[in-house]
N, C-alpha and C positions, 0 to 999 in steps of 0.2 A: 746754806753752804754754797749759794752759786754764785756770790757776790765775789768773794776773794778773788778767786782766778781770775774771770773777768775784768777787776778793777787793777789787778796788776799786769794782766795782758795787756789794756786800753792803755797804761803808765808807760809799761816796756814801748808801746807801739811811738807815742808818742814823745820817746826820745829816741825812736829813729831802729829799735831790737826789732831784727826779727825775731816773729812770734809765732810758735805751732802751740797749739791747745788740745790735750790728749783728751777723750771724754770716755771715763772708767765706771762699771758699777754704779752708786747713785749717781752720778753728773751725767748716765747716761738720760736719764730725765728732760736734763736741759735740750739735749739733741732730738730726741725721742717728739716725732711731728703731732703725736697723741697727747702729749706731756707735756710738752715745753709752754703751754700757754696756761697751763693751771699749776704750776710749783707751788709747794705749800709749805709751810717754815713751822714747824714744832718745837715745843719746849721739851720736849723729854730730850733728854742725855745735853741737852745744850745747857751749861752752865752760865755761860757769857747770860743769859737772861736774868741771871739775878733773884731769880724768881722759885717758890717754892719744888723741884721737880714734881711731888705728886698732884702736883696741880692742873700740871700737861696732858696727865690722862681723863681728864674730868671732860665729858662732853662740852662741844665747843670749843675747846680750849686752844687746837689747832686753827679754826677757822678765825680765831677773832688774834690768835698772834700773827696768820700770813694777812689778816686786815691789816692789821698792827704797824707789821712791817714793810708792806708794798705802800703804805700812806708815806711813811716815814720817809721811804728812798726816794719815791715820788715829791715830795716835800723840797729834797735838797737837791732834786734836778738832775737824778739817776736814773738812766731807762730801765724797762723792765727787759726782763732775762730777753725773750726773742730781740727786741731793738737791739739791748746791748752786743749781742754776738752779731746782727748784722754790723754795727758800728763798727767793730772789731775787725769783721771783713773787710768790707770798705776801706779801713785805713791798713790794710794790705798782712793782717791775721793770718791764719790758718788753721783750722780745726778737724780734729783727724779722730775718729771714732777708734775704742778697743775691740780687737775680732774676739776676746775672750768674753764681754759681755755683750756683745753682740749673739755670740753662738747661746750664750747662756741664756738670752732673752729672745732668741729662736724671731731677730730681726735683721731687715740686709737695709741698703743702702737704701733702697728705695722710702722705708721707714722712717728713715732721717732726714731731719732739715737739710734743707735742699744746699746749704753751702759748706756743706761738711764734704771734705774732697776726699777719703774713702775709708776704709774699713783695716784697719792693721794690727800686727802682733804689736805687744810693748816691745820685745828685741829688735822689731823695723823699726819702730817709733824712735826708740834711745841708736839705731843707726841712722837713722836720717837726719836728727838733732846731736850728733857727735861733738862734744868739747862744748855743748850748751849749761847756760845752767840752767834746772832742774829742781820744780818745785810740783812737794804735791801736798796738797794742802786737804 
């Protein structure tokens, strides 16, 4: 689930949007300096896979679809998660951590990828992005 936001921030960017990327609950992962280089892509609850669900909880079954899938992105000339949110900087992004899963995962700033510019409530977040649109995928 880390690709969407990403692939439509790098889109927004590169027709010129500015772009702030709120990072919530699971997507604190992607931010998370522990985390963000091992993301792992499951079939359980994911339908888009096409594939049997009880099959997802069968040993293995997580590590050969995150093969699966980092081959695949890889393939067609997609960075993986850390690149892509530097890219995203780089072309002048923003990404902004939620203070409620933050508190709840008992982590500060210093935790976090280093270009994540700081730690907020969703009500700062939806005031500093006023009259934006607003995706949460």
């Amino acid at each position: 689930m880390a690709y969407p936001g990403l692939v439509l921030a790098n889109a927004a960017l590169g027709e010129g949007v500015e772009t702030h990327l709120f990072f919530t609950f699971w997507g604190f992962d992607m931010i998370n300096k522990k985390t963000m280089a091992d993301l792992r892509f499951t079939m359980l609850g994911n339908t888009a896979t096409h594939m049997p669900q009880g099959l997802g909880g069968l040993p293995g079954m997580t590590a050969m679809a995150t093969h699966q899938l980092k081959k695949s992105i890889a393939d067609i000339g997609v960075p993986d998660v850390p690149e892509f949110l530097q890219q995203i900087v780089d072309s002048g992004g923003h990404l902004w951590a939620c203070r409620m899963s933050a508190d709840m995962n008992h982590l500060t700033e210093a935790d976090l990828y280093d270009e994540v510019e700081g730690i907020m409530s969703a009500s700062d977040f939806i005031e500093k992005t006023e009259g934006a649109q607003l995706l949460f995928i």
